[in-house]
C-alpha positions as CSV (number, residue, x, y, z in Angstrom):
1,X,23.3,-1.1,-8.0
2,X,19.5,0.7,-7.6
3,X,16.7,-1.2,-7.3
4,X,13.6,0.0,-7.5
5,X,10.4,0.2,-5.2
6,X,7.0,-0.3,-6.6
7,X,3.7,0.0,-4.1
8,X,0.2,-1.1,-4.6
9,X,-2.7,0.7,-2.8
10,X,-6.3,1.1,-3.0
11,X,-8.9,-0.2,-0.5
12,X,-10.2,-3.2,0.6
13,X,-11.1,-5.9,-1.8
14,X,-9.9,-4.3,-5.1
15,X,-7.5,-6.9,-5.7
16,X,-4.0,-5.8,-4.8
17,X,-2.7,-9.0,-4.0
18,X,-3.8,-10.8,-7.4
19,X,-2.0,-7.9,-9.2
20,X,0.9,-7.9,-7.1
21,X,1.7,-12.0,-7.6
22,X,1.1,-11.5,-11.7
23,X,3.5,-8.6,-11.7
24,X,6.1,-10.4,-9.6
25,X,5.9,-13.4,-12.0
26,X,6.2,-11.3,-14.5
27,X,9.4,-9.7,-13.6
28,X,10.7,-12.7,-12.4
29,X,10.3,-14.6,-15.7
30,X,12.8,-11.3,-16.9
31,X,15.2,-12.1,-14.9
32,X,14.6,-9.5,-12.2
33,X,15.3,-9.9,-8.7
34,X,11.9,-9.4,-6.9
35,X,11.2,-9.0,-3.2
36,X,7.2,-9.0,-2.2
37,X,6.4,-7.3,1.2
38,X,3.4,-6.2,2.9
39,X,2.4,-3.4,5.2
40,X,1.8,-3.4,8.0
41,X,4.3,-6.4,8.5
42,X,7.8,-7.3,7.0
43,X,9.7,-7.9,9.8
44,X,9.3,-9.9,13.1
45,X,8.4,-6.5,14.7
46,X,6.3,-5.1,12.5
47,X,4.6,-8.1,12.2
48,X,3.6,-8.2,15.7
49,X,2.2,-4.5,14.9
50,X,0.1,-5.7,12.4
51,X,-1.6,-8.2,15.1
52,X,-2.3,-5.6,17.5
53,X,-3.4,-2.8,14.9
54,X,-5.9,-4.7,12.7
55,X,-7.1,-7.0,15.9
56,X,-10.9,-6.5,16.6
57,X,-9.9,-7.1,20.5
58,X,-9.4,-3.5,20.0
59,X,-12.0,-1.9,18.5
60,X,-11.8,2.4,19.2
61,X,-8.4,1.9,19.2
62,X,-7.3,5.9,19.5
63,X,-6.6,7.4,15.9
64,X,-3.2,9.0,16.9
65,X,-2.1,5.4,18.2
66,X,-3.1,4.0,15.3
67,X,-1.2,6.2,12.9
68,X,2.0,5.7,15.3
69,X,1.4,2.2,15.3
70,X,1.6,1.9,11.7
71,X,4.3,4.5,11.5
72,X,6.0,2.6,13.5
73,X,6.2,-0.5,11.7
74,X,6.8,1.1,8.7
75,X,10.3,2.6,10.3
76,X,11.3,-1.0,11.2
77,X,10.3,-2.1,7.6
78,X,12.3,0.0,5.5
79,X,15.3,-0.4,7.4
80,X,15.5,-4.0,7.8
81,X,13.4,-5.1,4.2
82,X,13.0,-2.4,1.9
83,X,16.1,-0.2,1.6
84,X,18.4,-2.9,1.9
85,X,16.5,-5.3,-1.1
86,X,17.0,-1.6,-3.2
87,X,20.5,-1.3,-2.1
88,X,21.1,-4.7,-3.8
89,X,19.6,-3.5,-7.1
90,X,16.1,-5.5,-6.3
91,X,12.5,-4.9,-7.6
92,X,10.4,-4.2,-4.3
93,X,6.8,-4.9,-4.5
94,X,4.9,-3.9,-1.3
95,X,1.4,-4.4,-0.5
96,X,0.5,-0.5,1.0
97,X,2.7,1.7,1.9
98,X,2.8,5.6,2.9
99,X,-0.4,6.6,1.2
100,X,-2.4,3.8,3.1
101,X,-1.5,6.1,5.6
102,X,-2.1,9.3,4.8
103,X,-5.6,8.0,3.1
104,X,-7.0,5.9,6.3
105,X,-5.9,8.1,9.1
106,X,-5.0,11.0,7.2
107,X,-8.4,11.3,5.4
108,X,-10.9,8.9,6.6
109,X,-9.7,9.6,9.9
110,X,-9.6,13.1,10.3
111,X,-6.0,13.7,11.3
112,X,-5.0,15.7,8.5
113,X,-3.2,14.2,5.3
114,X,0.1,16.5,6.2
115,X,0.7,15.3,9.8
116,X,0.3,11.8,8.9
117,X,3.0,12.1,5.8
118,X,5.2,13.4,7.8
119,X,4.8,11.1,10.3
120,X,5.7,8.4,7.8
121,X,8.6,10.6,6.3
122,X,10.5,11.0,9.6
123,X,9.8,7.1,10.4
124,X,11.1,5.9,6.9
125,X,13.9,8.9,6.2
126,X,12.1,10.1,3.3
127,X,11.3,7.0,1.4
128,X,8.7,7.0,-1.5
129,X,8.1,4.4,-3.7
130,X,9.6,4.8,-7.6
131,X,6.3,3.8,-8.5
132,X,2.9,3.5,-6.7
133,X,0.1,1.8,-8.6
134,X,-3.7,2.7,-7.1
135,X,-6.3,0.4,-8.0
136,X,-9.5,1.7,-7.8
137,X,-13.3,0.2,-7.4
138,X,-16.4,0.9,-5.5
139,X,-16.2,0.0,-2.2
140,X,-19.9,-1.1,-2.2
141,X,-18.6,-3.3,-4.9
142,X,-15.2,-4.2,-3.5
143,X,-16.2,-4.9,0.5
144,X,-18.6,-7.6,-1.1
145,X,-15.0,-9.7,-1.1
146,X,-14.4,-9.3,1.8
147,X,-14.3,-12.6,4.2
148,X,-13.7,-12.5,7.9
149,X,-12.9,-8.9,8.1
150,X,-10.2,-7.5,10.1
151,X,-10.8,-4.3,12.4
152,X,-9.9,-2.0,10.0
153,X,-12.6,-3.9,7.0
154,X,-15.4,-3.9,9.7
155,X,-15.1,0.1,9.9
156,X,-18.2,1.1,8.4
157,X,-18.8,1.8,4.2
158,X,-18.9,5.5,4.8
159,X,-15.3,4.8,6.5
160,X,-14.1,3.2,2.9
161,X,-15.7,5.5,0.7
162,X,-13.4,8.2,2.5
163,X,-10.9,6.4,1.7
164,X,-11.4,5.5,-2.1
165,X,-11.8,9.0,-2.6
166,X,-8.4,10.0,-0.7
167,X,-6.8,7.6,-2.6
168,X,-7.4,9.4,-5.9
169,X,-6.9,12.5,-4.2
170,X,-3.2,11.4,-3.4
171,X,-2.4,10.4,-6.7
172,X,-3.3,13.7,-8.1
173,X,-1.1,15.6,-6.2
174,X,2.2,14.1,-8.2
175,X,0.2,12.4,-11.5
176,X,4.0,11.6,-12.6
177,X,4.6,8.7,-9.7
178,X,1.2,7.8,-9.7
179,X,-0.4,4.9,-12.1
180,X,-4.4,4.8,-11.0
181,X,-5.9,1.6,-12.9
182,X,-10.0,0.6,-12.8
183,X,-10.3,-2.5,-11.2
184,X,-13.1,-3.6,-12.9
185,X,-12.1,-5.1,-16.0
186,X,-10.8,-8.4,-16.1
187,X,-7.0,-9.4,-13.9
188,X,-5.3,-10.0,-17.5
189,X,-6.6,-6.6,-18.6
190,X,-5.2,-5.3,-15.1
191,X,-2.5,-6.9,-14.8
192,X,-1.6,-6.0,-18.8
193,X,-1.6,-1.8,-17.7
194,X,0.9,-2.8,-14.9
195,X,3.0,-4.4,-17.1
196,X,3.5,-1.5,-19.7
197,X,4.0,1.2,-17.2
198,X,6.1,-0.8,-15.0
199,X,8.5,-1.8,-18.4
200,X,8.3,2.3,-19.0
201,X,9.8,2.3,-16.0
202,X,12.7,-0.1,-15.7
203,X,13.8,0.3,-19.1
């Protein structure tokens, strides 16, 4: 059996997480097999990560670290969460992956999109999602939602505007794998777009 591997990205605030619940419902309630994740985090380890990476104790935390840091979580993710729950013939639903990557240290941070992706490839063996849903909305907008922000959300807007716009840059590289949705409308009206490219998909 295959499964399949589906990521959500954008930036902060846009509303990943709502999206992400509906569509695992969804699928659910059609008798798929769905595993949720999150990045950075997953496992024990990579949890731990996650702590230290996104922890203001450590504000100026040196780009390269932070790239390896997520990098390195990642590694431990996919080999312990993600590619066995595809193995099994599971729907994956992940909350960030590669491309959060290659957009907030890649992009916004200056280390060059390329170095970070492969970074990421060699951690993970090559693993892209099937599918990689963006959802996009103006940061001014979408950092408004934001409560109790983590290191990475107190970065400042010019920081998230960066990545907004590397995000859409990403998915115009390979359109095909990409599914970029406005985050403005209503979740139903989301969450409805999802649903009919995600069905394209699977069936």
């Amino acid at each position: 059996m295959t499964g399949y591997f589906i990521a959500f990205e954008g930036g902060e605030g846009v509303g990943k997480s709502t999206q992400e619940a509906l569509l695992a419902d969804f699928l659910t309630e059609i008798g798929k097999t769905v595993i949720r994740t999150r990045e950075p985090g997953g496992t024990p380890a990579a949890e731990q990560i996650r702590d230290t990476v996104l922890s203001r104790e450590h504000e100026g935390m040196n780009p390269q670290s932070e790239a390896l840091l997520f990098a390195a979580a990642r590694g431990d993710h996919v080999a312990r969460v993600i590619r066995p729950a595809i193995a099994r013939g599971d729907v994956v639903i992940c909350d960030r992956f590669i491309d959060s990557s290659i957009a907030y240290q890649g992009y916004a941070r200056a280390l060059g999109p390329d170095r970070v992706r492969d970074l990421s490839m060699w951690a993970t063996g090559g693993l892209l999602p099937n599918l990689t849903i963006v959802l996009t909305l103006d940061p001014e907008v979408s950092m408004k939602r934001v409560i109790n922000p983590d290191r990475m959300e107190a970065e400042p807007m010019q920081y998230h505007r960066d990545v907004a716009d590397a995000f859409i840059e990403i998915a115009a590289l390979d359109p095909g794998r990409y599914l970029v949705v406005d985050a403005t409308g209503s979740k139903e009206e989301i969450a409805e777009v999802i649903r009919q490219r995600v069905m394209q998909e699977l069936n």
